[in-house]
KENUZA-217760 format. One record per residue (C-alpha): residue number from 0; z, x, y. Coordinates in nm, 4 decimals. Layout:
<lokes>
+-----+----------+----------+----------+
: num :       up :     east :    north :
+-----+----------+----------+----------+
: NUM :        Z :        X :        Y :
...
+-----+----------+----------+----------+
</lokes>
This chain:
<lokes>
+-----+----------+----------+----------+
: num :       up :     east :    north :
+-----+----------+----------+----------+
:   0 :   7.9094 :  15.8059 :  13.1460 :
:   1 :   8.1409 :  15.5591 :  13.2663 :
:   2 :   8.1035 :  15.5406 :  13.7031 :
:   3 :   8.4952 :  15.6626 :  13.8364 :
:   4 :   8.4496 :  15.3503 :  14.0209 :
:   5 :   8.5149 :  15.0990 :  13.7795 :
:   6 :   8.8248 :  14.8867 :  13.8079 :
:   7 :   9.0699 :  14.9500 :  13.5433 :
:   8 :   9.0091 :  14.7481 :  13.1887 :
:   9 :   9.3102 :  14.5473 :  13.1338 :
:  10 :   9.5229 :  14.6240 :  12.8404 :
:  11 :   9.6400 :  14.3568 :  12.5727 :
:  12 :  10.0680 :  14.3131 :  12.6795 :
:  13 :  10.2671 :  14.0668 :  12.5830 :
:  14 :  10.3625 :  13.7939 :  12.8607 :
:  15 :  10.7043 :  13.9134 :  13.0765 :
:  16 :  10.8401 :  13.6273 :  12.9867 :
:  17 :  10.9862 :  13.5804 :  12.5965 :
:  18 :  10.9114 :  13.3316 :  12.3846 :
:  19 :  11.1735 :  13.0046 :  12.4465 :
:  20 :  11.4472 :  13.0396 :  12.1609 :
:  21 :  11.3831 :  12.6281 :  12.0912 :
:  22 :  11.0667 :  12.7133 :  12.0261 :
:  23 :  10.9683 :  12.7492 :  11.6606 :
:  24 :  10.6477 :  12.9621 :  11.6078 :
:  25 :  10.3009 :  12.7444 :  11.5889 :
:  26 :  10.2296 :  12.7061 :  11.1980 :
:  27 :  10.0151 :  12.5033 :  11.0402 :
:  28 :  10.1935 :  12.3504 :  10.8072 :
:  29 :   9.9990 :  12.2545 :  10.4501 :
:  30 :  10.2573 :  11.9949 :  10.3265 :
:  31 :  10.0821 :  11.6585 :  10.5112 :
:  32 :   9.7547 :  11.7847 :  10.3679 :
:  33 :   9.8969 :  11.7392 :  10.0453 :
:  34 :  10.0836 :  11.4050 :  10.1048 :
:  35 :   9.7457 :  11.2829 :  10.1933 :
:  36 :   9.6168 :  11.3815 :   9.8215 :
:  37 :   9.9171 :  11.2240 :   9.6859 :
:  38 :   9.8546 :  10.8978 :   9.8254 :
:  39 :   9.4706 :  10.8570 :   9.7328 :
:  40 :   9.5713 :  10.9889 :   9.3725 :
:  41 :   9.8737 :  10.6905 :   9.3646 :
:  42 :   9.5714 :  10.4611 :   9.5055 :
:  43 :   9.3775 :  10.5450 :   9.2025 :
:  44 :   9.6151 :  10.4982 :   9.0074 :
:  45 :   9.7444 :  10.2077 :   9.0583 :
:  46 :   9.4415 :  10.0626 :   9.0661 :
:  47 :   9.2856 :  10.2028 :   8.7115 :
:  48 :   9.6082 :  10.0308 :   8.5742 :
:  49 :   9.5003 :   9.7878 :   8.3145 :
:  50 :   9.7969 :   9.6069 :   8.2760 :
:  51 :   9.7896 :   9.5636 :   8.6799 :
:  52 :   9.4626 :   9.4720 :   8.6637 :
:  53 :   9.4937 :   9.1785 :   8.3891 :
:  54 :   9.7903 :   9.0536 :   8.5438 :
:  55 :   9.5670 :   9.0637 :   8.8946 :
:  56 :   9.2720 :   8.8545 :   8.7084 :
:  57 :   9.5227 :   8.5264 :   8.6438 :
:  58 :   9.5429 :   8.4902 :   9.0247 :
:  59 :   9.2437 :   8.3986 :   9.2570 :
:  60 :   9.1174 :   8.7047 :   9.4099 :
:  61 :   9.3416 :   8.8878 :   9.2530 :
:  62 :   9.1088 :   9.2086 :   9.1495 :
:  63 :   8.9832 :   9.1583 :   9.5303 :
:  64 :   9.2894 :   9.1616 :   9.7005 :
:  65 :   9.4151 :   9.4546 :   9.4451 :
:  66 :   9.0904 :   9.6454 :   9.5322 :
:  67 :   9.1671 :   9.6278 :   9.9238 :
:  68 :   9.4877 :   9.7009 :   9.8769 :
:  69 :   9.3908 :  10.0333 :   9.6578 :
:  70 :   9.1542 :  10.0666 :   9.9581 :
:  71 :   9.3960 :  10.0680 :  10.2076 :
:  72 :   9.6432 :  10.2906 :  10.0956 :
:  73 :   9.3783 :  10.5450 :  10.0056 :
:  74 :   9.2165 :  10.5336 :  10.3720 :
:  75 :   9.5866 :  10.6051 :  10.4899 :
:  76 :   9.5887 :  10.9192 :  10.2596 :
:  77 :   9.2446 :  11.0161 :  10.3779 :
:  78 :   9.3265 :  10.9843 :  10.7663 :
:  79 :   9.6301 :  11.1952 :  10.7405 :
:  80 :   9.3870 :  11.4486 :  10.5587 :
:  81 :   9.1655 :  11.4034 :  10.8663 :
:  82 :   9.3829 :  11.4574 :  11.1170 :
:  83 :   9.5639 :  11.7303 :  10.9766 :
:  84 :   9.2516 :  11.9435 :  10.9202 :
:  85 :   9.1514 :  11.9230 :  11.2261 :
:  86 :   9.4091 :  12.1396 :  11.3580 :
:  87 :   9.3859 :  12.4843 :  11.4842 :
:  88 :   9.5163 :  12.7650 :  11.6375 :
:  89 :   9.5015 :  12.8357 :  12.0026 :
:  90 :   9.3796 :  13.1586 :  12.0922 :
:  91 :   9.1691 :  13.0934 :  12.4157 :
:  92 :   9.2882 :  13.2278 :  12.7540 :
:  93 :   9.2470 :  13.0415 :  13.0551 :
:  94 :   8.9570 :  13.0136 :  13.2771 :
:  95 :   8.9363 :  13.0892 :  13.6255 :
:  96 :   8.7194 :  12.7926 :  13.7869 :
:  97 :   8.6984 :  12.6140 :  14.1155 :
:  98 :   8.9649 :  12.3573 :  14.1567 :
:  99 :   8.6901 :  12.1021 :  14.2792 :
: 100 :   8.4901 :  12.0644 :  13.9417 :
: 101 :   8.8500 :  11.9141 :  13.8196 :
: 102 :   8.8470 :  11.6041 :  14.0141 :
: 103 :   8.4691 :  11.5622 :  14.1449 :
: 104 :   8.5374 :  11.6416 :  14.4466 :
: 105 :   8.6856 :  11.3326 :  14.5343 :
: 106 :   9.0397 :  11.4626 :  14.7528 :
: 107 :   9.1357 :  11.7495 :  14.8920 :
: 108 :   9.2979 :  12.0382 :  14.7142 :
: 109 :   9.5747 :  12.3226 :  14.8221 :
: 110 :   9.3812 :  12.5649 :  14.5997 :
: 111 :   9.0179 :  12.6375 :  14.5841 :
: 112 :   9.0295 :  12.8654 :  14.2932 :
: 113 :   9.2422 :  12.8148 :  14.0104 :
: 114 :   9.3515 :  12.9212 :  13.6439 :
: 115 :   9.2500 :  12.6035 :  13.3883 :
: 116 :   9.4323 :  12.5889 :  13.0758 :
: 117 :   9.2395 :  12.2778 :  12.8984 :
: 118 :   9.3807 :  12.0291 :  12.7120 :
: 119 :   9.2528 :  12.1361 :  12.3255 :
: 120 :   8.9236 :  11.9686 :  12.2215 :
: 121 :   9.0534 :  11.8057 :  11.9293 :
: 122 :   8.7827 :  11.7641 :  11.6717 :
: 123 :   8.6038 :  11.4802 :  11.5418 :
: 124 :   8.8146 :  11.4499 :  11.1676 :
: 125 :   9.0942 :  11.3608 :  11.4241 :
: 126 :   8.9356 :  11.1040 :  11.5930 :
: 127 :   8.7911 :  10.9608 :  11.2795 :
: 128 :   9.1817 :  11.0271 :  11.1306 :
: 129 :   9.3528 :  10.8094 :  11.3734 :
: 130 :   9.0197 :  10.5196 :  11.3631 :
: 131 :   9.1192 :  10.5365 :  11.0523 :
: 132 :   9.5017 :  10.4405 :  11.1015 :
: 133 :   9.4362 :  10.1632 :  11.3454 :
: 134 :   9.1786 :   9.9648 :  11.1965 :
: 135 :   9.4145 :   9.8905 :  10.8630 :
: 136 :   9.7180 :   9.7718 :  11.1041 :
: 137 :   9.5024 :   9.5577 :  11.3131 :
: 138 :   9.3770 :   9.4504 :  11.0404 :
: 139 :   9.7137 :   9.3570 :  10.8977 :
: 140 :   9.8589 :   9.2441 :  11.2496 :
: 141 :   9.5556 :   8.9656 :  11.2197 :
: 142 :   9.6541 :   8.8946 :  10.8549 :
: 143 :   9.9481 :   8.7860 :  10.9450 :
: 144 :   9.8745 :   8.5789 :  11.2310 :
: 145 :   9.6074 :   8.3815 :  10.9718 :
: 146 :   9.9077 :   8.3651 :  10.7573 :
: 147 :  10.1536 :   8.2124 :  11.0491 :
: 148 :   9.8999 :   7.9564 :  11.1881 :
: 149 :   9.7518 :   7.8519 :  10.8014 :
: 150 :  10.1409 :   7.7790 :  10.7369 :
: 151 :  10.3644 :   7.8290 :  10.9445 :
: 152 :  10.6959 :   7.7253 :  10.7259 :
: 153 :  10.5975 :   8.0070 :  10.4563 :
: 154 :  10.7618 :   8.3438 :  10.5255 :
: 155 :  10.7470 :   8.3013 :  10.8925 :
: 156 :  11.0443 :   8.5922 :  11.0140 :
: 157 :  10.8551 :   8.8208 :  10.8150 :
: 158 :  10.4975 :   8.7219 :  10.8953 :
: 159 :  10.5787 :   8.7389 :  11.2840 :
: 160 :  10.7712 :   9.1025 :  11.2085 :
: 161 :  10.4755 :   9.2105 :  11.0181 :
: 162 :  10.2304 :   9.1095 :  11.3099 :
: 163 :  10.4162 :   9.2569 :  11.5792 :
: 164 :  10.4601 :   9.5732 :  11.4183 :
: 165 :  10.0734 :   9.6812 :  11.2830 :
: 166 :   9.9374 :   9.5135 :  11.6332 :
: 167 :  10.1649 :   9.7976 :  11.7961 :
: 168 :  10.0994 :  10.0636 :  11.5465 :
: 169 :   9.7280 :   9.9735 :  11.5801 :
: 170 :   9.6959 :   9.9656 :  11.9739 :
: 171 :   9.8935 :  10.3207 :  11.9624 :
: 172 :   9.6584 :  10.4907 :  11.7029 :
: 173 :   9.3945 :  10.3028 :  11.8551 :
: 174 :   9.4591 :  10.4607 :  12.2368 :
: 175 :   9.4906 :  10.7845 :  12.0451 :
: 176 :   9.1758 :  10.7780 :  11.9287 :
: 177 :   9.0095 :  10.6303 :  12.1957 :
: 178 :   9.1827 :  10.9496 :  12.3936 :
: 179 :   9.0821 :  11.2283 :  12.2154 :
: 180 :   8.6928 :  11.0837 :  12.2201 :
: 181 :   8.7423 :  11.1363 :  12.5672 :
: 182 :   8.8762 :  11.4395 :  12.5426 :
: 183 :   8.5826 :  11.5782 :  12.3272 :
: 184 :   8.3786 :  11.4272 :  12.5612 :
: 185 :   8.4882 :  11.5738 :  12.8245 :
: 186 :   8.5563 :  11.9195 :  12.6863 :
: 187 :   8.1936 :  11.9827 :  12.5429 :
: 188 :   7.9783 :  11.7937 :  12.8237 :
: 189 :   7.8438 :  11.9408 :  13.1784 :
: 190 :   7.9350 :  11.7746 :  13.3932 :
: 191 :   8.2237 :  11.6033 :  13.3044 :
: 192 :   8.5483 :  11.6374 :  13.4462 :
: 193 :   8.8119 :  11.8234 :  13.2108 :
: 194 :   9.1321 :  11.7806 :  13.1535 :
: 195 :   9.4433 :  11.9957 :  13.1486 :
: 196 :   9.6229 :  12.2161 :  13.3903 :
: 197 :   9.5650 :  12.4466 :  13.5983 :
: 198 :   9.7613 :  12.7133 :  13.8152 :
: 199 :   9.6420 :  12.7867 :  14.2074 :
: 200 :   9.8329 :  12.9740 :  14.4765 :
: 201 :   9.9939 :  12.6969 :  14.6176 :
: 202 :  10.0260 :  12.4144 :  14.3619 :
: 203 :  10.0082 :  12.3438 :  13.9754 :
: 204 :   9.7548 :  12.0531 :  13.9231 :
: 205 :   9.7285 :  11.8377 :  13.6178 :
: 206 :   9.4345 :  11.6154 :  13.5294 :
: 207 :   9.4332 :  11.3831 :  13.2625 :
: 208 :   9.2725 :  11.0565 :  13.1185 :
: 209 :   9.3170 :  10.8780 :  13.4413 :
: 210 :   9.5631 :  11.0972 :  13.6047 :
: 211 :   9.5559 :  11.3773 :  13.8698 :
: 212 :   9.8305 :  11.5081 :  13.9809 :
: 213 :   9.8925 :  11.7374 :  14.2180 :
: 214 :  10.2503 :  11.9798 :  14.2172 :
: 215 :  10.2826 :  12.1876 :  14.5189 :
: 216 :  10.4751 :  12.4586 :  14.3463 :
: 217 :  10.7952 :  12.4480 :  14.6917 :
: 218 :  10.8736 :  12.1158 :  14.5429 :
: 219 :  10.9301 :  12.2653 :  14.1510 :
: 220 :  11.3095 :  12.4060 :  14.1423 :
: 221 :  11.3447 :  12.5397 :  13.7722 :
: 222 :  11.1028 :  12.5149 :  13.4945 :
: 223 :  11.2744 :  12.4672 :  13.1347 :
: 224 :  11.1512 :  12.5384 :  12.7767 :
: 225 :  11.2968 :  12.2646 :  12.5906 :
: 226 :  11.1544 :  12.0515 :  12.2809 :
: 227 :  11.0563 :  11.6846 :  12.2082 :
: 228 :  11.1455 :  11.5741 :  11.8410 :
: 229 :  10.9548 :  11.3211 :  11.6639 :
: 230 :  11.1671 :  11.0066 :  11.5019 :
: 231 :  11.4985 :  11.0707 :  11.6660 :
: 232 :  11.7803 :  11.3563 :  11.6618 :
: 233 :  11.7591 :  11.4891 :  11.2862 :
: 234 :  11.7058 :  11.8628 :  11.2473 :
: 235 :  11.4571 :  11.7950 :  10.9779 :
: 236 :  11.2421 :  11.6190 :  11.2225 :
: 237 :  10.8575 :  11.7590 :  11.3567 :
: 238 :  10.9541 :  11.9011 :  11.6824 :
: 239 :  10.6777 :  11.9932 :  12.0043 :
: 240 :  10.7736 :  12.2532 :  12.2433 :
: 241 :  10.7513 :  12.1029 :  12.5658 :
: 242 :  10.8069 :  12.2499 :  12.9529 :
: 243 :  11.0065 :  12.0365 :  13.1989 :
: 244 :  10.9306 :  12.1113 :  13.5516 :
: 245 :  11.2209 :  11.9788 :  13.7832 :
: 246 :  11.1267 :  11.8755 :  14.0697 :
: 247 :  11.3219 :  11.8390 :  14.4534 :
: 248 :  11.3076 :  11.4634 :  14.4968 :
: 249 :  11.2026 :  11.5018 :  14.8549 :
: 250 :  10.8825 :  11.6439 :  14.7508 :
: 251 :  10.7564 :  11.3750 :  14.5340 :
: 252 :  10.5156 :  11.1270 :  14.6918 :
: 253 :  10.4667 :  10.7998 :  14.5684 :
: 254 :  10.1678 :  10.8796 :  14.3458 :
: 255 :  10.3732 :  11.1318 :  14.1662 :
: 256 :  10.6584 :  10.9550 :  14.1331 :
: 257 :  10.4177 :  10.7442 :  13.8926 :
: 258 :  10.3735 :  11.0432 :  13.6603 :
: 259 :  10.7534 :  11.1784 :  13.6375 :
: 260 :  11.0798 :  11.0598 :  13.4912 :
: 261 :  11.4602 :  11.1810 :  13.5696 :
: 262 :  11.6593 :  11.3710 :  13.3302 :
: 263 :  11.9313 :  11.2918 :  13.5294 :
: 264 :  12.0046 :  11.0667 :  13.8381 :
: 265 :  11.8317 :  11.2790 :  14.1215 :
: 266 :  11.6901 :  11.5404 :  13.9125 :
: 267 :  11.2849 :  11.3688 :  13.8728 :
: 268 :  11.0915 :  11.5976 :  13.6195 :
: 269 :  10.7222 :  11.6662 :  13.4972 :
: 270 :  10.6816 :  11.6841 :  13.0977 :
: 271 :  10.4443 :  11.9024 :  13.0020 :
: 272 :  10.3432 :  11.9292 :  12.5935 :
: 273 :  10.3232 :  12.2843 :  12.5456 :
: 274 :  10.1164 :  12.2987 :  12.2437 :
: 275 :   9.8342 :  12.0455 :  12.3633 :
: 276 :   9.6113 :  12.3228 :  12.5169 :
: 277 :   9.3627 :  12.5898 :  12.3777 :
: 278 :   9.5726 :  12.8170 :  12.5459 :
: 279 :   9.8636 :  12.9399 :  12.3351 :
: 280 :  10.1828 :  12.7723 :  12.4920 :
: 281 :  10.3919 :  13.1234 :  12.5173 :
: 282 :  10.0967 :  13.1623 :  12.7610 :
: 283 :  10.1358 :  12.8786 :  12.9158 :
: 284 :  10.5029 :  12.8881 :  12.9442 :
: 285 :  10.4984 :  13.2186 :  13.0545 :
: 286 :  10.2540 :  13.1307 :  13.3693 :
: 287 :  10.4700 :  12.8557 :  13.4866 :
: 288 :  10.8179 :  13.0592 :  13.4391 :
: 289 :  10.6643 :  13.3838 :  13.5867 :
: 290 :  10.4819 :  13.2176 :  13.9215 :
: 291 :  10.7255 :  13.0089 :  14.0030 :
: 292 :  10.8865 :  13.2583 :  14.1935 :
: 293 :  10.7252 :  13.2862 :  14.5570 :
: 294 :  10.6859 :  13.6477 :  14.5146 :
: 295 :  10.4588 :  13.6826 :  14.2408 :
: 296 :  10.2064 :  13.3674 :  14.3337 :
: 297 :  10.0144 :  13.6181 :  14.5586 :
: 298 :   9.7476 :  13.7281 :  14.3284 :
: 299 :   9.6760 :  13.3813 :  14.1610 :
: 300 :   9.2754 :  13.2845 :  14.2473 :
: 301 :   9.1932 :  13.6090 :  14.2311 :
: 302 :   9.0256 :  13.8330 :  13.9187 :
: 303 :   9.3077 :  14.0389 :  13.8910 :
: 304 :   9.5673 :  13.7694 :  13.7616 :
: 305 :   9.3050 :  13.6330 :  13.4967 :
: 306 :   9.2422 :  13.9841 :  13.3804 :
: 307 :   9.6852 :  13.9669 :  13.3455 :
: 308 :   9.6446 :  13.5970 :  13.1887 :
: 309 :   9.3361 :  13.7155 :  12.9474 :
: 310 :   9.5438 :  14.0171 :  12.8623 :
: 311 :   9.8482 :  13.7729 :  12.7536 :
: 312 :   9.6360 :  13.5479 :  12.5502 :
: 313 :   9.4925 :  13.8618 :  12.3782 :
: 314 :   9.8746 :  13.9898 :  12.2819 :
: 315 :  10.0132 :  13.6635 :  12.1729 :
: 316 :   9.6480 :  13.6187 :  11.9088 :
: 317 :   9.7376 :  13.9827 :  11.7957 :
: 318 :  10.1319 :  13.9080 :  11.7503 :
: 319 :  10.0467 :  13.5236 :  11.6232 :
: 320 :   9.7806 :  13.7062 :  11.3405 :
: 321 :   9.9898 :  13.9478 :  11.2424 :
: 322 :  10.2907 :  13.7120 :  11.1908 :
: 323 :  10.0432 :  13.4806 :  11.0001 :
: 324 :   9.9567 :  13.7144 :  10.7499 :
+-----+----------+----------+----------+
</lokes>
């Protein structure tokens, strides 16, 4: 028999603040899985090709170069397989940890005791994914360079175009992996010093690769649900849900400043990506929209508001499940 002093067990609700209208709901969407198949079937195919492949013998290293080139294409295919499997659903709530294991100590904090939602622990076929995507453009960017300095009258606009352009794709996919090794790293070791947000009484900090950031929550005037589309303006294009935080412009210190843009003169803002965490981002949007009124920051530190954030996280799984299936 239960003792009548037990604290009350709380229930799974849904967060009191709705779901953003911009926001589509998280899928996981099976179409680049298949575009990576595509691409290593074309691969083999055009490589099997006899025809291709007597034409290729006439020319010195022809088979070679036709090989790599079959290579290549098929190790795109296979990284977007990589990183696209990789992806999951986020269905963890946020933790309730001292604020001082987030940045080793090493300033002071408004908040001893805060509510972490962690930037998602990607997982290794990513990281191997976008390895995968660099080392072919680098690879090209140096091609071309070999190709400009061997002879520098043949095709030179395009060599130079073809350079710049894989030595910046390369460096970004590069970074990307490079970041999400980190990431893992520091999201599966003791010790290390995690990275992703977290909520306290009197601030919002945000610790990243080589940022921390600290956003006393009297110097955020409106937080806004809006989204970030990938390639440009087109409907058709991938969009990520995203949470602006607009800040007053006398509150931002100089270190901040580094870390914020404007969406308009005078109006400096945080971006947030809303879908980066292992915390589901109706959770997370929900937190930042609820407690940034004054009034309802009281309880944050405390037991009682991660039993409210656990119960969230538990309603959105149970509505994001059910809509799945």
């Amino acid at each position: 028999m239960r003792s009548s002093s037990a604290g009350p067990v709380a229930q799974p609700s849904l967060p009191p603040v709705p779901w953003p209208r911009r926001w589509t709901p998280p899928q996981r969407s099976r179409f680049p899985l298949a575009a990576g198949w595509v691409i290593i079937a074309l691969a083999v195919v055009a490589l099997v090709n006899p025809a291709a492949l007597e034409a290729a013998a006439d020319e010195p290293v022809g088979v070679l170069g036709r090989v790599l080139g079959a290579a290549l294409v098929a190790g795109f295919g296979a990284a977007i397989i990589l990183i696209f499997h990789g992806q999951r659903h986020p269905v963890s709530p946020p933790r309730l940890i001292n604020a001082v294991t987030l940045t080793r100590a090493q300033r002071d904090l408004p908040d001893d005791w805060v509510h972490f939602f962690p930037e998602r622990r990607r997982g290794g076929t990513m990281v191997i994914g976008f390895a995968l995507l660099a080392l072919p453009m680098l690879g090209a960017a140096v091609a071309a360079v070999v190709v400009i300095v061997r002879d520098p009258t043949r095709d030179l606009v395009i060599a130079v175009f073809v350079a710049i352009v894989m030595g910046l794709l390369g460096v970004f996919f590069g970074w990307a992996a490079i970041r999400m090794a980190i990431g893992r790293v520091r999201g599966g070791s003791f010790g290390q010093r995690a990275m992703g947000l977290a909520l306290g009484r009197s601030a919002v900090l945000v610790t990243g690769v080589e940022l921390v950031a600290v956003i006393p929550w009297t110097a955020i005037r409106r937080v806004e649900a809006t989204v970030m589309r990938l390639g440009g303006r087109r409907r058709s294009d991938a969009e990520i849900p995203t949470i602006l935080l607009h800040l007053d412009p006398a509150a931002v210190d100089a270190e901040l400043a580094t870390a914020t843009s404007e969406a308009a003169p005078g109006d400096p803002v945080f971006t947030i990506s809303a879908d980066s965490s292992d915390v589901h981002p109706w959770v997370l949007w929900a937190a930042l929209a609820f407690f940034a009124d004054p009034a309802r920051r009281e309880p944050l530190g405390t037991t009682f508001a991660q039993r409210e954030l656990s119960a969230w996280a538990a309603s959105v799984a149970a509505v994001d499940r059910a809509r799945r299936h």
